[in-house]
N, C-alpha and C positions, 0 to 999 in steps of 0.2 A: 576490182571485181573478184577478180581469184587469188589468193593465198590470205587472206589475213581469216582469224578466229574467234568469233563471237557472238553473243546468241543473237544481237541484231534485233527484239523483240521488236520493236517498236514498225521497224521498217517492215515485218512479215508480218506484223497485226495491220496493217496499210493493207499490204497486194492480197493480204484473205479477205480483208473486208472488201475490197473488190469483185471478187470473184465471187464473193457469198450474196453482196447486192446484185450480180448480174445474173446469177442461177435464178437468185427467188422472178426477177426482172424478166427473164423468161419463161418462168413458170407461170406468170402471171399472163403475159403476152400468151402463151399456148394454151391455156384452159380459161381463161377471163378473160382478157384485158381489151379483145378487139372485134367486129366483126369479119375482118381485113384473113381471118387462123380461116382456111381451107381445108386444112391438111385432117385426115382421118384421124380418131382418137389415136389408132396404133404407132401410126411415125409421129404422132406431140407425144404418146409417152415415151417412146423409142428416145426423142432426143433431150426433153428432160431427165430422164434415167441416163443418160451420156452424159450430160452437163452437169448432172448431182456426183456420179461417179467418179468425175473429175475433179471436182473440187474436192472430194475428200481422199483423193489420190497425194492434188497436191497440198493440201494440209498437211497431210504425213511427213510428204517430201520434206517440207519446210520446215517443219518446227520438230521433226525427229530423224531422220536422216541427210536434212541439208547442214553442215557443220558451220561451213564458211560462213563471212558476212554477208550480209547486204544492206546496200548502202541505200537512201535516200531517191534515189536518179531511177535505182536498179527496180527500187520497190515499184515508186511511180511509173517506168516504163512497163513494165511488168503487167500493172492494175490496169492502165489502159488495153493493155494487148488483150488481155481474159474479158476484159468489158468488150470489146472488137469481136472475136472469138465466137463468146457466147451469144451477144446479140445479131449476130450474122447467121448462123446454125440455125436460130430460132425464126428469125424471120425466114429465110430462104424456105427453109423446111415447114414451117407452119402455113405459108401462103402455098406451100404446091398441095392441088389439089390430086395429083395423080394415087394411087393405087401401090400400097406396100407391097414391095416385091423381092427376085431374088438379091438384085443391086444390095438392097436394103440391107439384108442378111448378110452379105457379103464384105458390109459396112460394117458391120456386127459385130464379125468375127474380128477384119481388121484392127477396129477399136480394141479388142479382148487381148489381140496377140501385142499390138504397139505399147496395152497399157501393164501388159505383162516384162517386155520388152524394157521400157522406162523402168517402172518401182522396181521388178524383179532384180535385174541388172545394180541399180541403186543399193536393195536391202544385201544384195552377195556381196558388196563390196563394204557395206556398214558391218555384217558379221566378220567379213575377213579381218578388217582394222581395227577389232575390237583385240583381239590375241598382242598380247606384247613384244613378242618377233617380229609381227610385223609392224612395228611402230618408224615410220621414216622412209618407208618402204612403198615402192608403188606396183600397185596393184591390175595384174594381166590375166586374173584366171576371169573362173566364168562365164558370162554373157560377153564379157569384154576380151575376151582368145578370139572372137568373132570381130570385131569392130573397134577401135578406139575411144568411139562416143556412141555406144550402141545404144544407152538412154537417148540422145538427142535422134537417132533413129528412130524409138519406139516412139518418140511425138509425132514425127513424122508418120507414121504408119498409122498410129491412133484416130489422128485429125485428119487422116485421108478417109480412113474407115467412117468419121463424124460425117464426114463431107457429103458423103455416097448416103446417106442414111437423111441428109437433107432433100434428097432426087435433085439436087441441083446443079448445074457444072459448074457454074458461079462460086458455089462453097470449095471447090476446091482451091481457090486463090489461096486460102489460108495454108495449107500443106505448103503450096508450093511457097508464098512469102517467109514460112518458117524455113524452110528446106534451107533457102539464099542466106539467111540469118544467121544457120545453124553453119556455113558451109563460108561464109565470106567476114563474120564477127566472131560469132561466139568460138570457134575452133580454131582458128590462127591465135586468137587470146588466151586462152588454155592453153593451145600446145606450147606458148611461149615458153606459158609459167611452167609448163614441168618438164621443158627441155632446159630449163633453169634447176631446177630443184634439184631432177633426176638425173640429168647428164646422161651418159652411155646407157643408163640403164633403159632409158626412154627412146634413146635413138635406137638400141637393138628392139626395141616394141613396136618403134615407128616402123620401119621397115620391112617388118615380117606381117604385120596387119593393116587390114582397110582400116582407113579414115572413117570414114561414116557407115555405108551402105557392106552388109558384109561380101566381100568374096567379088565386092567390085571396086566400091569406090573407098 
């Protein structure tokens, strides 16, 4: 999953076509598809506008600042989780009939700062590694002086901010099933690889910075 190098097309043509069949999938379900949609026009545009935004978040990710592989398993796991995701947001959130409020907005911002958090984080470190000095070199400034996986934090925060913008407490499963994912797989496997690669250089980073959550965890 971590360190090897290639464009992978095929497997990232997979998990976008996923995620592009699950937006349109909920856009249809939020303005068409059911008599079942309660939810006011503002939170169905609210969370199609979230689910659009996101896919061309992670479009970018993928096919312009994600370098590494991705493998077959990874795509497929992947394509499931954004089909999960988005059809989850869309149901909770279009069947509640309640009333856009401050939560909502609240949700709003979250989503803005998690999804600043993620790509912002992401694109500091695609500009750093572009320079020649730093080639071999791993990368501590930025968003990540804060955090060691301060992208896999801005999902987190993102999809909590989604969640809150569904009025549902149901949607917040997903925050939280990421959070475990992000906290018990995906960064034990990472830190491996670059307490491999990097040696000392990694373990003086590990020690002076949070893991996930800045300034805590």
């Amino acid at each position: 999953m971590y360190g090897g190098y290639d464009a992978s097309t095929r497997p990232k043509i997979l998990v976008t076509t996923c995620n592009t069949l699950a937006v349109a999938a909920a856009g249809w379900f939020l303005f068409a598809g059911t008599d079942r949609v309660d939810a006011e026009a503002l939170r169905r545009g609210l969370l199609f506008a979230l689910s659009a935004v996101y896919l061309l978040r992670f479009v970018a990710t993928t096919f312009v600042m994600l370098k590494r592989s991705m493998e077959w398993s990874e795509a497929a796991t992947v394509g499931v989780w954004v089909v999960v995701i988005h059809g989850t947001m869309a149901y909770l959130g279009g069947t509640n009939s309640a009333s856009v409020g401050v939560v909502t907005w609240l949700g709003v911002l979250l989503y803005l700062v998690g999804s600043y958090l993620n790509t912002g984080s992401e694109y500091q470190r695609k500009l750093w590694k572009r320079a020649p000095e730093h080639k071999g070199k791993l990368y501590t400034e930025g968003l990540f002086r804060y955090s060691m996986h301060i992208n896999y934090f801005g999902d987190v925060v993102l999809f909590t901010g989604f969640a809150l913008v569904t009025g549902s407490p149901w949607a917040l499963v997903i925050p939280a099933v990421m959070a475990c994912m992000f906290s018990f797989m995906n960064i034990p496997m990472l830190d491996k690889y670059l307490a491999e690669r990097y040696g000392t250089a990694f373990d003086e980073y590990a020690k002076k910075t949070a893991k996930l959550v800045p300034f805590v965890y």
